[in-house]
N, C-alpha and C positions, 0 to 999 in steps of 0.2 A: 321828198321824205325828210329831206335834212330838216327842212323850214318846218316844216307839222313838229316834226320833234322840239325846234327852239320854244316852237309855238308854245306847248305843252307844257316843258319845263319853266317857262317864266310866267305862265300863267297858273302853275302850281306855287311855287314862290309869289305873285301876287295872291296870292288869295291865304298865302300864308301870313300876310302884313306887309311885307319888303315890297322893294318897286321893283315889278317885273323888267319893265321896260328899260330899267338900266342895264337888267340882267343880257335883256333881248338886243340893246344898241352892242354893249360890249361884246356876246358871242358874234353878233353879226361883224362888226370890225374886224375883230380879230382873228375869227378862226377862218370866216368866209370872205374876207377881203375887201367888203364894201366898202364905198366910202360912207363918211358919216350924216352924210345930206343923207343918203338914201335909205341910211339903216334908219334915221330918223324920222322917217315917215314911213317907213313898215311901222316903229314903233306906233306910231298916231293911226294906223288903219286898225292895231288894235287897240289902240288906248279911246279912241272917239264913240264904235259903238258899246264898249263895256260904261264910259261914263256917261251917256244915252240912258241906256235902260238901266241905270244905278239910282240918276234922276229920279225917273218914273215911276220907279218902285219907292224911292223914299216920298213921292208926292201919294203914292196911293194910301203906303203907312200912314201918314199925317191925317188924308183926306178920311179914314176908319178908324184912328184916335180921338176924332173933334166931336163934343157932346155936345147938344146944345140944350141950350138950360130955357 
């Protein structure tokens, strides 16, 4: 439950502009003890698919803005 909640909150903070993911390495460190290899790749489990499908959505936009003359 703990982890869903960090989840949550730095994923609100990102999508507010700020980098979740600092928010999420830093709780992880410090409050939960990890070390920072590991908190570092929680951050990349979610930082890889949000920037996937961030991709793909701006390749679709592009692909529906293109007129041809």
């Amino acid at each position: 439950m703990k982890f869903i909640l960090i989840g949550i909150i730095s994923g609100i903070v990102t999508g507010l502009g700020m980098g979740g993911g600092s928010i999420l390495v830093l709780v992880l460190v410090s409050f939960w003890s990890m070390s920072q290899h590991v908190a570092q790749a929680a951050n990349l489990m979610f930082f890889i698919p949000t920037a996937i499908i961030a991709i793909l959505i701006h390749i679709k936009n592009l692909t529906k803005n293109i007129q041809v003359i």
